[in-house]
C-alpha positions in Angstrom: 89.5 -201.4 -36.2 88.9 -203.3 -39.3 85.6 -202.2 -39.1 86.3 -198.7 -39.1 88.4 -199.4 -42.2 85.6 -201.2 -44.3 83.2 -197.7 -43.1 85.6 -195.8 -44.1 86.4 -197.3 -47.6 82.2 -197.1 -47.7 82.4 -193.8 -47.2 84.4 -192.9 -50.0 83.0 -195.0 -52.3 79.6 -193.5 -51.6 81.0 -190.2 -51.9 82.6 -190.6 -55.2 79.2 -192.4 -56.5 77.4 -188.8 -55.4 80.3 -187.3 -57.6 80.1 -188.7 -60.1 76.0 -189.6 -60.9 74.6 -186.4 -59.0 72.9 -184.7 -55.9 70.9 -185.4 -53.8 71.8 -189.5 -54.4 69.1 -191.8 -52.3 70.5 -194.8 -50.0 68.2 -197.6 -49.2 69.5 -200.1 -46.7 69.0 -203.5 -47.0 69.5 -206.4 -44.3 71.7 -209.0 -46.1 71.8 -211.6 -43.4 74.8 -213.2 -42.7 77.0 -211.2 -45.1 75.7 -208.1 -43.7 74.2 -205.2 -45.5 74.0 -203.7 -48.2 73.6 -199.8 -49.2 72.1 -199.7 -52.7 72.9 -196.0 -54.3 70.6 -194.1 -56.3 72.5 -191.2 -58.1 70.5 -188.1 -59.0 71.1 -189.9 -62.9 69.1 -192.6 -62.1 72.7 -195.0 -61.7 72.8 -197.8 -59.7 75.2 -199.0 -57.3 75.9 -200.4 -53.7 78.2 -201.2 -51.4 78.4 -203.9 -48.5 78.9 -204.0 -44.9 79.2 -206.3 -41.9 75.7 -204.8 -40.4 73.0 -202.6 -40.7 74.6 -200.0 -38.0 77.4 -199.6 -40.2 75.5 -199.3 -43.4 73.3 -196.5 -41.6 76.8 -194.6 -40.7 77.8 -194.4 -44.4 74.6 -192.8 -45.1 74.9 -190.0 -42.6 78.5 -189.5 -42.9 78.0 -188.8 -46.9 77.0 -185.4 -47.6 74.0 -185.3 -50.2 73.3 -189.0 -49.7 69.4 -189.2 -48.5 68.0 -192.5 -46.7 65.3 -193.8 -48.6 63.2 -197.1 -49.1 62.0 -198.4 -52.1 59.1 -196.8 -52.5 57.4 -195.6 -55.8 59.6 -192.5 -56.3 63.1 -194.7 -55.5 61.9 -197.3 -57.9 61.4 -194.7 -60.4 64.2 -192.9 -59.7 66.2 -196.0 -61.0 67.3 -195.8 -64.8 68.8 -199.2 -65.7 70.3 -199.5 -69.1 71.2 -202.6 -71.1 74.3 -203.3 -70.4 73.3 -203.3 -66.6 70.7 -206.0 -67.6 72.6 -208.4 -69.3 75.5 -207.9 -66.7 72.4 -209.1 -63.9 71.3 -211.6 -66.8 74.3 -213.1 -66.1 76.3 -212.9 -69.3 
């Protein structure tokens, strides 16, 4: 049950990430260990953003339960598809 909650919460939040950076968005799941996985969203923009899961079955339902989200790996054309501006790089810079 708590399960379904945290897909369904995924779910939205992937859906409102399509919304809001564009169609078709690209979904690359990533095996996290422990702590799960994660789904790392690509928006159409070139915006970057993810949410996590408790394991990879659940990361691959948020994928095909989001309309206009496309599984992807990160291949040459996800890499490129990814626009990150500086305020994303000092945030991962840590300050």
């Amino acid at each position: 049950m708590a399960e379904d909650k945290k897909i369904g919460r995924a779910v939205k939040t992937a859906t409102a990430f399509v919304a809001a950076h564009g169609k078709p968005a690209r979904a690359v799941v990533e095996n996290v260990g422990r702590a799960g996985a994660r789904v790392v969203l690509v928006g159409d923009d070139g915006a970057l953003g993810d949410v996590v899961l408790p394991d990879v079955a659940s990361a691959e339902a948020v994928v095909e339960a989001v309309a206009d989200l496309e599984r992807h790996e990160w291949d040459r054309e996800t890499t490129a598809a990814v626009k990150i501006g500086p305020a994303h790089r000092r945030k991962m810079g840590g300050r």
